[in-house]
C-alpha positions in Angstrom: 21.7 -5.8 -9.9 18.5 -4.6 -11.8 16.8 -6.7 -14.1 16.0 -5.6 -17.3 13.6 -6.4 -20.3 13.9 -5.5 -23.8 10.5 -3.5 -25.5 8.3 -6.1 -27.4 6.7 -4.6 -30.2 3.4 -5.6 -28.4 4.7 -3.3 -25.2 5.5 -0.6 -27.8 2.0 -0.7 -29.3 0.2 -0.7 -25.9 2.7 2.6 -25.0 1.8 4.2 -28.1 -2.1 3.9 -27.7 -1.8 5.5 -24.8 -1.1 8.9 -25.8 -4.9 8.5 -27.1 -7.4 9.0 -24.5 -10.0 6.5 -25.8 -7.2 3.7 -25.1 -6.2 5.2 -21.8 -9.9 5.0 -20.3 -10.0 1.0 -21.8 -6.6 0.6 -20.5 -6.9 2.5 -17.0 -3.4 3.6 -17.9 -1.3 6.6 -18.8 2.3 7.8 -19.3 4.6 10.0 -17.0 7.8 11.1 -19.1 10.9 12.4 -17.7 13.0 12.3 -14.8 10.4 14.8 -12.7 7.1 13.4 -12.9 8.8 9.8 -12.4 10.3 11.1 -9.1 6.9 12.8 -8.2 5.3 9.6 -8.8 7.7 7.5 -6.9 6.5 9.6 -3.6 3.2 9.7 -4.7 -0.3 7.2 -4.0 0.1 6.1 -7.8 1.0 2.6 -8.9 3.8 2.5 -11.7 2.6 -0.8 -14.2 6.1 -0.7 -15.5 9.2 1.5 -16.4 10.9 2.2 -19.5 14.5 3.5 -19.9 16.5 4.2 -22.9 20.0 2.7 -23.0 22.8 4.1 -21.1 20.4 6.5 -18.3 22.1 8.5 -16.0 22.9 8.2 -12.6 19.6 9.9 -11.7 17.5 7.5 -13.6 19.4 4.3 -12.3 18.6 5.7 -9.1 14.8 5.9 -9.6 14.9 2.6 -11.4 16.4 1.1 -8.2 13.9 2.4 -6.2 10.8 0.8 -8.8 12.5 -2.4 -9.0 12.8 -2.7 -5.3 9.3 -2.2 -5.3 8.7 -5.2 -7.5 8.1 -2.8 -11.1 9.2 -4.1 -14.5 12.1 -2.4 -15.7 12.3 -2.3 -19.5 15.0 -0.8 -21.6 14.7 0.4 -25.0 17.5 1.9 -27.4 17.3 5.1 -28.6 15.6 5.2 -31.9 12.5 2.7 -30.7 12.3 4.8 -27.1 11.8 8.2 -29.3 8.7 5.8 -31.0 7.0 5.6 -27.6 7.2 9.0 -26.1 5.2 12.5 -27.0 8.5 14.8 -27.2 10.4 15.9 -29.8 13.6 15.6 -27.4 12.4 13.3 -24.8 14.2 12.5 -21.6 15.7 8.6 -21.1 12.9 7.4 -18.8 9.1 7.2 -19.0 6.4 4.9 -16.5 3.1 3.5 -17.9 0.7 4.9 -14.3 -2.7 3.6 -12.8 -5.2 5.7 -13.5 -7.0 6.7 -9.9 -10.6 7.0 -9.2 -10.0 9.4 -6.2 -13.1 10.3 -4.0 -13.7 14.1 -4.4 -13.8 16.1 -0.8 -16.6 17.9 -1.1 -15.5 20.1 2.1 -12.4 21.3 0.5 -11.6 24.5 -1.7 -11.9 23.8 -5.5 -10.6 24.9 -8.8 -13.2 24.3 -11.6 -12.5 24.4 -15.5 -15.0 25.0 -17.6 -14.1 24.3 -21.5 -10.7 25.1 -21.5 -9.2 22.5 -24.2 -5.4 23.5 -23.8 -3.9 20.5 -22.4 -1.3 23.0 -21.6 -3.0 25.6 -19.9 -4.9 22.4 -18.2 -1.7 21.1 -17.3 0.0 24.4 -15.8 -3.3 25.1 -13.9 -2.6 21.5 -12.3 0.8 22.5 -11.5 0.1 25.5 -10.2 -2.7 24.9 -7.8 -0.9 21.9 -6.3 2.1 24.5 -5.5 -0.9 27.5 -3.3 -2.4 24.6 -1.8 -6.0 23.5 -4.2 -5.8 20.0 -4.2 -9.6 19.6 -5.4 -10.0 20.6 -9.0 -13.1 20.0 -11.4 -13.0 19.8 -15.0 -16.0 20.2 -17.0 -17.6 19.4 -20.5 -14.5 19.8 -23.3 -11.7 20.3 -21.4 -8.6 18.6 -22.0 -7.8 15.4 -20.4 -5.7 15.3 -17.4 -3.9 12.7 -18.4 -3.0 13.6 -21.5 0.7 13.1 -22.2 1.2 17.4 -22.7 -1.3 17.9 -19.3 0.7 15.4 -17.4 4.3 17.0 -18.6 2.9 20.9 -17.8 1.6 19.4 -14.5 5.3 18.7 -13.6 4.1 16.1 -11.2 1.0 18.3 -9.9 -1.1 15.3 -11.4 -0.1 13.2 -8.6 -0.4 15.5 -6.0 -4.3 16.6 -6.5 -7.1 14.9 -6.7 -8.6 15.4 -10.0 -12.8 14.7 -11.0 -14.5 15.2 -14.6 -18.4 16.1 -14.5 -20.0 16.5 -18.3 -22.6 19.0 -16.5 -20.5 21.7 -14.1 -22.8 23.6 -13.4 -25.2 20.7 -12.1 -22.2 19.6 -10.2 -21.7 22.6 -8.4 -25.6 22.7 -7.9 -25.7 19.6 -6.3 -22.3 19.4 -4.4 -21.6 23.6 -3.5 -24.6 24.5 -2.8 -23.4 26.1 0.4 -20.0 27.6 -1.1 -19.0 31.0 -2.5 -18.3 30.0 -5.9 -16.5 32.6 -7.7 -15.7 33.3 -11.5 -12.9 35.5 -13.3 -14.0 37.5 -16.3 -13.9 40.8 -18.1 -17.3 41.9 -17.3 -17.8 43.2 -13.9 -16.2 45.9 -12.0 -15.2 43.8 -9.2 -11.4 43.7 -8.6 -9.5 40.8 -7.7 -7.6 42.3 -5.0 -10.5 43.5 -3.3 -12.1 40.3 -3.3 -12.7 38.0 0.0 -14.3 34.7 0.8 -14.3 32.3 3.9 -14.1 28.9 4.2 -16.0 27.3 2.0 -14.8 28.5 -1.4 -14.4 27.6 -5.2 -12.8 29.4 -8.4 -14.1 28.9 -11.7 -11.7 29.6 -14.9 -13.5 29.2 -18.4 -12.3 29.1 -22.2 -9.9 32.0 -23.0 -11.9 33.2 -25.9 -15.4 32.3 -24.6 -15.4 32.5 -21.0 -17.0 31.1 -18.8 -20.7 29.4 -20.0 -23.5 31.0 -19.7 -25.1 27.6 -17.6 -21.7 27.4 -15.0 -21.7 31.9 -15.0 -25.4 31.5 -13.8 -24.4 29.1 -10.3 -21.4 32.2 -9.5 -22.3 33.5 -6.7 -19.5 36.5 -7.3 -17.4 37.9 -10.6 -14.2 39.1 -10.4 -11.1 41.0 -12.9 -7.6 40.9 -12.5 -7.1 44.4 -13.1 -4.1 45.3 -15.4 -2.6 48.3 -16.6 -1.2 47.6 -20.0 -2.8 47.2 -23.6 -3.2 43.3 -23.9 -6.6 42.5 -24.3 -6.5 39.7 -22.1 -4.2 36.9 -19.6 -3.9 33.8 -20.7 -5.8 31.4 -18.7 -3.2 29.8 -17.0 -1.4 33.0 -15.8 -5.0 34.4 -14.9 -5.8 31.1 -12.6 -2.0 31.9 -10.9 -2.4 35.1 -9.9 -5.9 34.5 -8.8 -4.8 31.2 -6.5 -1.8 33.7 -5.6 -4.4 36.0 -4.0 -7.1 32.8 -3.1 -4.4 30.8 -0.8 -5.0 33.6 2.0 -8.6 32.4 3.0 -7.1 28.4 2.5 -6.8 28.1 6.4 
């Protein structure tokens, strides 16, 4: 039998802060919603704080709860019209978990995926998702990009968030300065001639992805050791970032081993 707490209004108040990144940074906390990122978290290095269901879950979600109250998590339920008040959907799924936020230790020997300014928490949260599936586990976020635990770049991450390891510099291209020094560190953009599918690296390798309308900054462009284009064939101006940063990993993942 699993043990169950109703939502004080002081639980509900600490939930809802945390869809604002100045309370998760005090807190050291963030939310995971749905039935996907709470199963990727339940296999994943992350500590669940607590668990909140809304009344009558599925046979999924009592499943997962099972599993977190095994594990000694706090189980709180919530009926429907006060566990729409602490989520960040329109149509949100019956069970959400209030996560540690990890410090993790970059690897400084690894592959990386860089962002540099790209505020989407979407695009942010896809490019998570995405490098986790080829294989980046080491991804960089500069100066005003979105947070990755913001509620919309943990839900696009699809439980990628759990599954990289994730550092914020306010100064990318002294980071790569000081830690890459001896890596090809390559950048997509419009302006060079240099194709995509021609491109090859070794080893030691990152990929920087800038600001859909702005590109990469001039500061970060200037520590590229090599430019690249996805070469297209049709009349769109440009990829979206996300979709750009797929198809380049797509190609990348070869020189991974």
């Amino acid at each position: 039998m699993i043990y169950t707490m109703q939502v004080s209004q002081k639980l509900k108040k600490l939930i809802r802060s945390l869809h604002q990144k100045t309370f998760r940074d005090q807190c050291g906390l963030f939310v995971a919603e749905g039935e996907k990122l709470v199963y990727e978290l339940s296999k994943s290095n992350f500590n669940a704080d607590l668990i909140v269901i809304r009344d009558s879950p599925s046979p999924e979600v009592i499943e997962l709860i099972e599993y977190f109250s095994e594990k000694g998590i706090p189980i709180y339920t919530a009926q429907k019209h006060l566990y729409s008040q602490l989520t960040d959907t329109k149509s949100p799924q019956s069970i959400l978990a209030v996560v540690g936020i990890q410090n993790n230790r970059p690897d400084f020997n690894k592959p990386f995926i860089a962002l540099d300014g790209i505020s989407d928490p979407g695009n942010v949260g896809t490019i998570i998702r995405t490098a986790a599936w080829f294989g980046f586990d080491q991804i960089i976020l500069g100066r005003d990009c979105a947070d990755s635990f913001n509620p919309k770049t943990v839900r696009s991450s699809m439980g990628g968030i759990f599954n990289t390891s994730i550092h914020y510099t306010p100064d990318l291209h002294l980071y790569l300065e000081e830690h890459y020094s001896n890596f090809e560190i390559f950048g997509a953009t419009i302006h060079t001639e240099n194709l995509l599918h021609k491109t090859k690296t070794k080893k030691n390798f990152g990929i920087v992805f800038g600001n859909e309308s702005k590109g990469i900054s001039e500061l970060v462009s200037n520590k590229l050791t090599k430019k690249f284009q996805i070469e297209g064939i049709g009349s769109a101006e440009s990829l979206n970032v996300a979709i750009a940063a797929g198809i380049t990993m797509y190609h990348f993942k070869n020189f991974l081993q």
